[in-house]
C-alpha positions as CSV (number, residue, x, y, z in Angstrom):
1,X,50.3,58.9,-7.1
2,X,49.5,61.0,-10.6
3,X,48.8,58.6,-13.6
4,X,51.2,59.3,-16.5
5,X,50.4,59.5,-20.2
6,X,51.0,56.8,-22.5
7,X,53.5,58.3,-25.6
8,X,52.1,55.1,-27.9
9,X,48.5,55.5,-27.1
10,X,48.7,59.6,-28.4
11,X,51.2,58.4,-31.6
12,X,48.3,55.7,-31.8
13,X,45.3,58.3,-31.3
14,X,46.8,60.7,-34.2
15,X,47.5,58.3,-36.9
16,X,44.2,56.6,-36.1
17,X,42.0,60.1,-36.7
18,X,43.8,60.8,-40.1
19,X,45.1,63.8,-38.8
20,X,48.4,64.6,-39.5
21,X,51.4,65.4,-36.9
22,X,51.9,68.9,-38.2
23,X,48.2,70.0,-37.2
24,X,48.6,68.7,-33.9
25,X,51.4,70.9,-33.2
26,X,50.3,73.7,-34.8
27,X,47.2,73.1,-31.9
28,X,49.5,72.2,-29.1
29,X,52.9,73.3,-29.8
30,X,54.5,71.5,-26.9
31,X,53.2,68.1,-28.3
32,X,57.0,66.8,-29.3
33,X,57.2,67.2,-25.7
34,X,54.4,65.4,-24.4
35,X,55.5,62.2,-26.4
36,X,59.7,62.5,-25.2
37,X,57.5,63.0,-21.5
38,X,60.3,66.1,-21.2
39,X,56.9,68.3,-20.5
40,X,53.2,67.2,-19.2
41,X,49.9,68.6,-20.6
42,X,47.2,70.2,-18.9
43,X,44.0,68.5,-17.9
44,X,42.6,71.2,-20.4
45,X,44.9,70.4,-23.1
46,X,44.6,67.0,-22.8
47,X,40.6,67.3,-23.3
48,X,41.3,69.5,-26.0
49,X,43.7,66.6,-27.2
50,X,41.4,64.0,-26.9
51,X,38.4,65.2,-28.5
52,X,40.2,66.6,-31.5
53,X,41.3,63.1,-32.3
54,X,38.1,61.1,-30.7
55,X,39.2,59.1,-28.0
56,X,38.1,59.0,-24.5
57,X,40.1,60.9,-22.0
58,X,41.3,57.6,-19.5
59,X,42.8,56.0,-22.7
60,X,45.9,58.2,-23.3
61,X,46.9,56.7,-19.3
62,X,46.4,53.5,-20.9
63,X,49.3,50.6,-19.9
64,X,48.5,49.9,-24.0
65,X,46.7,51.0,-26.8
66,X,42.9,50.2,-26.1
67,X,41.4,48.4,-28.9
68,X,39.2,50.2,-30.8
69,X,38.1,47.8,-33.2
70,X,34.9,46.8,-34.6
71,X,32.7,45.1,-32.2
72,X,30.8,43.6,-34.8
73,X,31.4,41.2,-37.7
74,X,33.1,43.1,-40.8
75,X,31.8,41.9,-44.1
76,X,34.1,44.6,-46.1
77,X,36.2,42.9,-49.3
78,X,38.6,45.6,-50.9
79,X,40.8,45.0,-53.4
80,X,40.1,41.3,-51.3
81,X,43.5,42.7,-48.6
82,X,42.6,42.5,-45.0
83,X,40.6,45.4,-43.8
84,X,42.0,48.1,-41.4
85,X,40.9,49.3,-38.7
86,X,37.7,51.5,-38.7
87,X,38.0,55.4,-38.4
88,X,37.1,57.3,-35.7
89,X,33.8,58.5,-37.6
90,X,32.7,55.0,-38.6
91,X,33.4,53.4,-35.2
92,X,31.4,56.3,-33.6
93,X,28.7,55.8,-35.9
94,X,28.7,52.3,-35.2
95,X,28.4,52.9,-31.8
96,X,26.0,55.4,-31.9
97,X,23.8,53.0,-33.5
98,X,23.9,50.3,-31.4
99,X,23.1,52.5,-28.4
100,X,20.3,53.7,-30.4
101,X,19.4,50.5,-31.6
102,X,19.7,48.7,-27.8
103,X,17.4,51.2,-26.2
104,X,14.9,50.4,-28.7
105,X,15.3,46.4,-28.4
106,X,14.6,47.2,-24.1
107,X,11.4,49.4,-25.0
108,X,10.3,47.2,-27.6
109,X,10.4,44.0,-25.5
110,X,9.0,45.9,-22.5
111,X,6.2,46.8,-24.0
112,X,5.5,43.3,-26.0
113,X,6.1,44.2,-29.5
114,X,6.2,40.9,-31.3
115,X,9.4,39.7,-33.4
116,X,10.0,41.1,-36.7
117,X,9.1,37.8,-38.9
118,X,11.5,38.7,-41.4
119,X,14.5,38.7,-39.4
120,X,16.7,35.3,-40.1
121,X,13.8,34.2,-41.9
122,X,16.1,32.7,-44.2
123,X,18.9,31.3,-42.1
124,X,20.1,28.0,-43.3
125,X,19.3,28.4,-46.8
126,X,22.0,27.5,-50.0
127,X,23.7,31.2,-51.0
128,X,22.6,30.2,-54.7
129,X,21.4,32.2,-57.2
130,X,18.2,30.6,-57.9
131,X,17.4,31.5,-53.9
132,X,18.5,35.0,-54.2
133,X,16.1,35.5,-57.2
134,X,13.4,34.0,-54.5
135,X,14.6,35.9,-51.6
136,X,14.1,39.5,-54.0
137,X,10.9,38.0,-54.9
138,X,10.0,37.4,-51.2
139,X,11.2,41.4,-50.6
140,X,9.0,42.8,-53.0
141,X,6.1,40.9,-51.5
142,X,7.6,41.7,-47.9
143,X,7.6,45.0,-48.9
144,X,4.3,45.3,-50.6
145,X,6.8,46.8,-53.9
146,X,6.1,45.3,-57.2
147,X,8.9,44.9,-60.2
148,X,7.9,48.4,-61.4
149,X,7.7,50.4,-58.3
150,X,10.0,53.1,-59.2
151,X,8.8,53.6,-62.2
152,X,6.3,56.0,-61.4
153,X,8.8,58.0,-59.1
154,X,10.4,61.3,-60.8
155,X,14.3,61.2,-59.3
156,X,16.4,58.7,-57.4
157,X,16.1,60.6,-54.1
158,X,11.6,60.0,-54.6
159,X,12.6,56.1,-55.0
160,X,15.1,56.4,-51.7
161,X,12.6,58.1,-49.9
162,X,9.6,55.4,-50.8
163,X,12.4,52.3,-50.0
164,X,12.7,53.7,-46.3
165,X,9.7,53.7,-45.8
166,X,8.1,50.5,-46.9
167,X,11.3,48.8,-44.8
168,X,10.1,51.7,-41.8
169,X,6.4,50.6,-41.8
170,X,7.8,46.7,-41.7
171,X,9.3,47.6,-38.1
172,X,12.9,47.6,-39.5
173,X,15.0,51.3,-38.5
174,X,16.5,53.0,-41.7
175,X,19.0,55.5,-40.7
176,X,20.8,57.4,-43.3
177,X,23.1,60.4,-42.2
178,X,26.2,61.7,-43.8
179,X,27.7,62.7,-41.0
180,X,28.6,61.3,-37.4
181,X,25.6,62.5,-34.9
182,X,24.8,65.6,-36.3
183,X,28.5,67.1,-36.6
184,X,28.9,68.2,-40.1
185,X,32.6,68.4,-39.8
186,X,33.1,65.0,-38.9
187,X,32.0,63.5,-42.6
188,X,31.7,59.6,-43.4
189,X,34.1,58.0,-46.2
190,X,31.8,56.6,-49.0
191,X,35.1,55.0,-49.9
192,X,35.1,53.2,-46.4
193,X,32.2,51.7,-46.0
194,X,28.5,52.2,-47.7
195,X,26.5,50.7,-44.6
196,X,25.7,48.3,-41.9
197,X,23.5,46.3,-39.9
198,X,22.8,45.8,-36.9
199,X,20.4,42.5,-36.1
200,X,17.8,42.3,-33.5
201,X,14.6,40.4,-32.9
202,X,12.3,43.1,-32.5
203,X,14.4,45.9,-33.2
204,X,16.7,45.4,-36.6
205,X,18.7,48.2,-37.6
206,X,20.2,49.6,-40.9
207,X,22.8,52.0,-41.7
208,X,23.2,54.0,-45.1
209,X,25.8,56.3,-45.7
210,X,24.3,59.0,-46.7
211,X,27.8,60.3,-48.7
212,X,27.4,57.7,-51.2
213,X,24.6,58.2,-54.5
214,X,21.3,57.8,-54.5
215,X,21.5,55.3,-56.5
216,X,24.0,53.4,-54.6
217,X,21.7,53.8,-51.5
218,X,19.0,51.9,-52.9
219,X,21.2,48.8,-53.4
220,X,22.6,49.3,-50.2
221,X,19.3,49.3,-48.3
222,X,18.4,45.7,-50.2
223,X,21.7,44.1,-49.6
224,X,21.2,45.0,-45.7
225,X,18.1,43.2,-46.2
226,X,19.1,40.5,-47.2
227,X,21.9,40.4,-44.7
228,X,18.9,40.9,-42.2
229,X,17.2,37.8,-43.8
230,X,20.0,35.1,-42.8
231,X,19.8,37.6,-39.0
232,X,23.5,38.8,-39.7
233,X,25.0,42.2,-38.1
234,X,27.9,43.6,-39.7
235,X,29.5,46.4,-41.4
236,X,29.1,45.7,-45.3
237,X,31.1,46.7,-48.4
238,X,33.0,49.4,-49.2
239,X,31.4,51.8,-51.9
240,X,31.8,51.0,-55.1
241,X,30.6,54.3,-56.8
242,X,28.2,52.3,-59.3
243,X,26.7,50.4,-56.1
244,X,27.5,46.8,-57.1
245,X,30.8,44.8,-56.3
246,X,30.4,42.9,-59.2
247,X,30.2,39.6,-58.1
248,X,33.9,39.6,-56.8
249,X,33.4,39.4,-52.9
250,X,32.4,36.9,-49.9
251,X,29.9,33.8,-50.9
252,X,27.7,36.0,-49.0
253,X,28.3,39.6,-50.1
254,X,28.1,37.9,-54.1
255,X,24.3,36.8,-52.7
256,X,23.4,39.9,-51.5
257,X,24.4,41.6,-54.4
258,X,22.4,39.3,-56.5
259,X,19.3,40.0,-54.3
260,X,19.6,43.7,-54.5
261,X,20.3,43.8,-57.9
262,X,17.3,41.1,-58.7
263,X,14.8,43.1,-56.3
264,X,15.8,46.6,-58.0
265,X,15.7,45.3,-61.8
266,X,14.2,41.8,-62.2
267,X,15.1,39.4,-64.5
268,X,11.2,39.2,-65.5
269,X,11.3,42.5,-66.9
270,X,15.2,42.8,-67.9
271,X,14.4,41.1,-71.5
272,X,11.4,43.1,-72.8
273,X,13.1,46.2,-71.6
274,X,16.0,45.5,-73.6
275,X,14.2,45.1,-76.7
276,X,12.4,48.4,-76.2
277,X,15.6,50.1,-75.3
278,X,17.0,48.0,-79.0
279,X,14.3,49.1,-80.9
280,X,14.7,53.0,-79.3
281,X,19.0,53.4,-79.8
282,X,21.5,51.9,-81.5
283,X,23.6,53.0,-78.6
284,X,24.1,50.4,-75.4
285,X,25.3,53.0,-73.4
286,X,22.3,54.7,-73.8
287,X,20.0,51.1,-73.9
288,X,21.7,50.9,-70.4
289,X,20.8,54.1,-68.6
290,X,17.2,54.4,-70.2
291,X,16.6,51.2,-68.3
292,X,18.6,52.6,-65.1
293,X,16.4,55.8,-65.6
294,X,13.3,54.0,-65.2
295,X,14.5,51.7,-61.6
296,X,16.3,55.0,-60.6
297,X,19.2,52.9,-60.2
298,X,23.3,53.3,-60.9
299,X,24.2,52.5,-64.6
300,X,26.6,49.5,-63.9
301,X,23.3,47.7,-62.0
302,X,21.7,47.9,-65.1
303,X,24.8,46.5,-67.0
304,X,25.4,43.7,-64.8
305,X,21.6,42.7,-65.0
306,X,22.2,42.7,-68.8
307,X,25.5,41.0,-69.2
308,X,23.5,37.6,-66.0
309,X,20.8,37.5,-68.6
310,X,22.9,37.3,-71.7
311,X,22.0,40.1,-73.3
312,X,25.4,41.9,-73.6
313,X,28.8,39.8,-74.2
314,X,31.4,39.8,-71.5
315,X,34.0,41.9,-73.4
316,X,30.7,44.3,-74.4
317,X,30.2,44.2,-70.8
318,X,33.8,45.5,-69.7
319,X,33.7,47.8,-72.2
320,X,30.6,49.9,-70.9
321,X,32.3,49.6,-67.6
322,X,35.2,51.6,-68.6
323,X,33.7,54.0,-70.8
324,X,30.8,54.8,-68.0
325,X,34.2,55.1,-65.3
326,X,35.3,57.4,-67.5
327,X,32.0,59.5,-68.1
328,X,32.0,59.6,-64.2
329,X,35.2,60.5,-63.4
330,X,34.9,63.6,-65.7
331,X,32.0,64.7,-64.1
332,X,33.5,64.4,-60.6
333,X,36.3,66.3,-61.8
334,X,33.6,69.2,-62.5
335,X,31.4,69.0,-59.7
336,X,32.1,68.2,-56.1
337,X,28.7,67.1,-54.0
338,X,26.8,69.8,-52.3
339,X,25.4,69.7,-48.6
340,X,21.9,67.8,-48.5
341,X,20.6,71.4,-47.2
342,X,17.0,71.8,-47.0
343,X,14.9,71.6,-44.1
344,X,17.0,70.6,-41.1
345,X,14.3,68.9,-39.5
346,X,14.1,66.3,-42.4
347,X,17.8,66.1,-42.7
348,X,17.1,65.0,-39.1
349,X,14.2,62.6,-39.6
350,X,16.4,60.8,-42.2
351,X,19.4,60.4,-39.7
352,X,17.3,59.2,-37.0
353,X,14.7,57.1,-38.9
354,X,11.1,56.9,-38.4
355,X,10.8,53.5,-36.4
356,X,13.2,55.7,-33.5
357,X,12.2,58.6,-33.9
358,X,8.5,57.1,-33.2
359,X,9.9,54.8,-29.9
360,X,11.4,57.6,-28.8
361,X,7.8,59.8,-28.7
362,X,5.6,57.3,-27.4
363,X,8.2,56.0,-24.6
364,X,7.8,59.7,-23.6
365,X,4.8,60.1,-23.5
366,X,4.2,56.6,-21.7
367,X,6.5,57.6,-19.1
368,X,9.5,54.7,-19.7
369,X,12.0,57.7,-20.4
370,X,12.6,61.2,-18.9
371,X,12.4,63.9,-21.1
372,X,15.8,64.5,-20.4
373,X,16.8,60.9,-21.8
374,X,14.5,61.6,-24.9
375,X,17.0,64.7,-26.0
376,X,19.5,62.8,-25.1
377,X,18.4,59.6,-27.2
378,X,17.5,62.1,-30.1
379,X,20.3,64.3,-29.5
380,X,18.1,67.6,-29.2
381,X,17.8,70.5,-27.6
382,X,14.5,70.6,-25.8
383,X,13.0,73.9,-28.5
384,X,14.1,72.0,-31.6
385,X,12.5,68.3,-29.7
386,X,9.5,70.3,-29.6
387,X,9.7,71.2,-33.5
388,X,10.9,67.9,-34.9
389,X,8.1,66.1,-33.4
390,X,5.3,68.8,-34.2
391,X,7.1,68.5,-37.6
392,X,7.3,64.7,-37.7
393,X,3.4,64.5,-36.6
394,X,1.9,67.3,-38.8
């Protein structure tokens, strides 16, 4: 007996990938049809159907709409509304991931690699702000990062680039990637989400949207941190373009906020800065990003550190917030963001991170995985395999 299509589960499919109606039937003209069951597609058609609007071939004979939800906790606040249901680029990312992440946690045991310490290290302990001035402390200890480590970096994407790897070279996987896989046309919304992750004993695992600011990214990688600190998995935050929410989310989002914030511009320094900035411009806008220039951190960080310590009045406060939302919007409306470009084999070593990209080479070369599964696990043709990792290792 043939297995008919499900009408709801392809109406479900579309409004799910964003796409709209008319470009499906501008691809498969007879798609009207196919939901009034007055004509059946192809098997080809259907493929074609399917993996334009990402969802696995069995579903549209579905008896209901599958649930493609998250699998994991969601720690996103907007506009404090309950949050929708994840796109079809973050669930596959999020998926991804955790295959990534759960071939890692089977090596790693297999071959004895001891916990990572950090990792809940903190469970159980008050969300106060007194212990998330303690917890940044313990990071840039963790970390081997003083209060002044970006100081000595030239741009935002140096102090990125130095974060990874201090967090790569504690046993903790930093992925950043723009994209889903390696598909450039299948881009990830800064606006819906800025990052997650994934908890694990000996393998943790954080995700950056690599969409979002520099800036932003630094905060982001902290506030996983932290998240990683009380062992929580989950997807975190939607992207505030100034990479802070202010304060106005979860008990536990507002603490790892504070944490990220503390770690990237500490309280210790926050006051002598200001009196250098006081004593350089008359101008707090300025004061503000001459102390974000040095952390290489968003402006509104900055601002919020100023306003905690009492240094700029709440009404002051708001009213650097809207003239900086303002400064930003006009720029966006000038420039749109240009492809990361450069070498494509670093593009790729930042979408894999170095604590995979490592497992992956020396379970090969220990004989746990084929080189087949490698290229799979990697997602790389067996020439640029070869490159990456003469690359990687040079």
């Amino acid at each position: 007996m043939a297995l008919a299509i499900n009408p709801d589960v392809m109406r479900w499919a579309v409004e799910r990938s964003g796409i709209s109606e008319e470009q499906v039937c501008r691809r498969f003209k007879k798609y009207p049809e196919w939901l009034d069951m007055s004509s059946k597609p192809t098997l080809k058609q259907l493929m074609d159907f399917t993996h334009m609007v990402h969802i696995n071939l069995f579903d549209v004979y579905a008896p209901a709409v599958p649930d493609y939800g998250f699998q994991i906790a969601d720690f996103r606040t907007q506009d404090g509304g309950e949050v929708v249901s994840p796109s079809p680029e973050l669930y596959d990312t999020i998926e991804l991931t955790r295959r990534r992440q759960n071939w890692m946690s089977e090596y790693f045991t297999t071959e004895g690699r001891e916990p990572v310490s950090f990792v809940g290290s903190w469970r159980g302990t008050a969300l106060t702000p007194d212990n998330a001035t303690k917890l940044a402390k313990h990071l840039h200890h963790f970390l081997g990062l003083d209060e002044r480590w970006a100081f000595r970096l030239r741009t935002q994407q140096d102090a990125v680039r130095e974060l990874k790897n201090s967090v790569e070279s504690r046993g903790i996987s930093v992925a950043i990637n723009g994209v889903v896989g390696d598909n450039s046309h299948r881009r990830l919304d800064v606006s819906e989400f800025r990052g997650f992750v994934l908890s694990d004993a000996v393998a943790p695992a954080i995700f950056i949207n690599g969409q979002d600011a520099k800036g932003a990214q630094l905060f982001t990688i902290i506030h996983e941190l932290a998240h990683l600190a009380f062992a929580e998995t989950g997807v975190v935050d939607p992207a505030n373009p100034d990479g802070d929410s202010y304060g106005f989310g979860a008990s536990m989002e507002r603490f790892c906020d504070r944490v990220a914030a503390e770690f990237l511009v500490s309280s210790n320094l926050i006051g002598q800065e200001w009196r250098e900035a006081v004593a350089a411009t008359t101008d707090d806008y300025e004061r503000v990003s001459r102390i974000a220039r040095n952390h290489k951190v968003t402006f509104m960080v900055v601002a919020r550190q100023v306003f905690d310590n009492g240094l700029l009045s709440k009404d002051r406060f708001f009213e650097l917030y809207r003239r900086h939302r303002a400064i930003m919007d006009a720029q966006n409306q000038k420039t749109k963001k240009k492809s990361d470009g450069g070498n494509p084999y670093d593009t790729k070593r930042y979408r894999l991170g170095t604590v995979f990209s490592e497992a992956v080479w020396t379970a090969l070369n220990s004989d746990f995985i084929t080189l087949g599964d490698a290229y799979d696990l990697a997602g790389l043709t067996s020439k640029s395999f070869d490159e990456y990792y003469r690359r990687l290792f040079q």
